[in-house]
N, C-alpha and C positions, 0 to 999 in steps of 0.2 A: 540417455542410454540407461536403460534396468541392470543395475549390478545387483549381484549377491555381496550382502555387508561381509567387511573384512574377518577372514577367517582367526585372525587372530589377535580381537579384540575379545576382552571379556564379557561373561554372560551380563554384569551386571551392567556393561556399558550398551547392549544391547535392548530395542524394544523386542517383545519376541512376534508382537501383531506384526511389526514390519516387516523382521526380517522373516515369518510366515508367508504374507506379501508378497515379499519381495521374490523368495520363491517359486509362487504361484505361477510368478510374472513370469519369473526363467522359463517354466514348462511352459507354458502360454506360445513363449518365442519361436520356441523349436517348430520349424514347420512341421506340420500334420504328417507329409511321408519320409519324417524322419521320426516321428514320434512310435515306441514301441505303442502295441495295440493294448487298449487296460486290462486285459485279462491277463496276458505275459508282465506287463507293469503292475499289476498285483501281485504276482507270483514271487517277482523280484523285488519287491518290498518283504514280501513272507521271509524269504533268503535271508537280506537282511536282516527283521527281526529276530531270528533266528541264530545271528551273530553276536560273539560276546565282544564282535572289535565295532561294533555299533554305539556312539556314545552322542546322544542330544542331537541324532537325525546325522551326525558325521561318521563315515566311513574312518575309523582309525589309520587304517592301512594306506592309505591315499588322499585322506586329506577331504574327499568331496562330502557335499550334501546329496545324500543319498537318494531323496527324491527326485534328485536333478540327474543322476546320472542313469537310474532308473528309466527314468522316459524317455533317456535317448537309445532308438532301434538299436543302433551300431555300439553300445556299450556292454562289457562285460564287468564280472564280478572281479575286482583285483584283489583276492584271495589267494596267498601265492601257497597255500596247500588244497586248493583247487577252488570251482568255483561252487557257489552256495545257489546259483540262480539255474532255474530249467534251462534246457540246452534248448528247447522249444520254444 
């Protein structure tokens, strides 16, 4: 099974090729018609960037890897003073 390494190990105990990887692997998973389209997965990455609660690809506000929640269709921004991703 592809996990995403433990979120609350430290940077130094981390590789970051892997856990890069590892990532990859996550969006990989997600089936195709669950997968947002890249253009909208662009967009909500921008959002993200965008954010000052954005710290080393993690969502402060909830804890995920941002690229991972990004590609899934059915996920929103959890920005509780609204959201930073197109509605589109």
């Amino acid at each position: 099974m592809n996990t995403i390494p433990c979120k609350r190990c430290l940077i130094s105990e981390t590789n970051e090729t892997e856990l890069q990887e590892s990532i990859r692997r996550t969006i990989e998973a997600i089936p195709e018609e669950a997968k947002a389209d890249p253009s909208l997965y662009g967009k909500r990455l921008d959002g993200c960037r965008g954010c000052d609660r954005l710290l080393a690809g993690l969502c402060r506000i909830c804890g995920c890897y941002v690229e991972v929640r990004a590609a899934k269709a059915s996920s929103t921004c959890p920005n509780p003073l609204g959201s930073l991703w197109p509605t589109d």
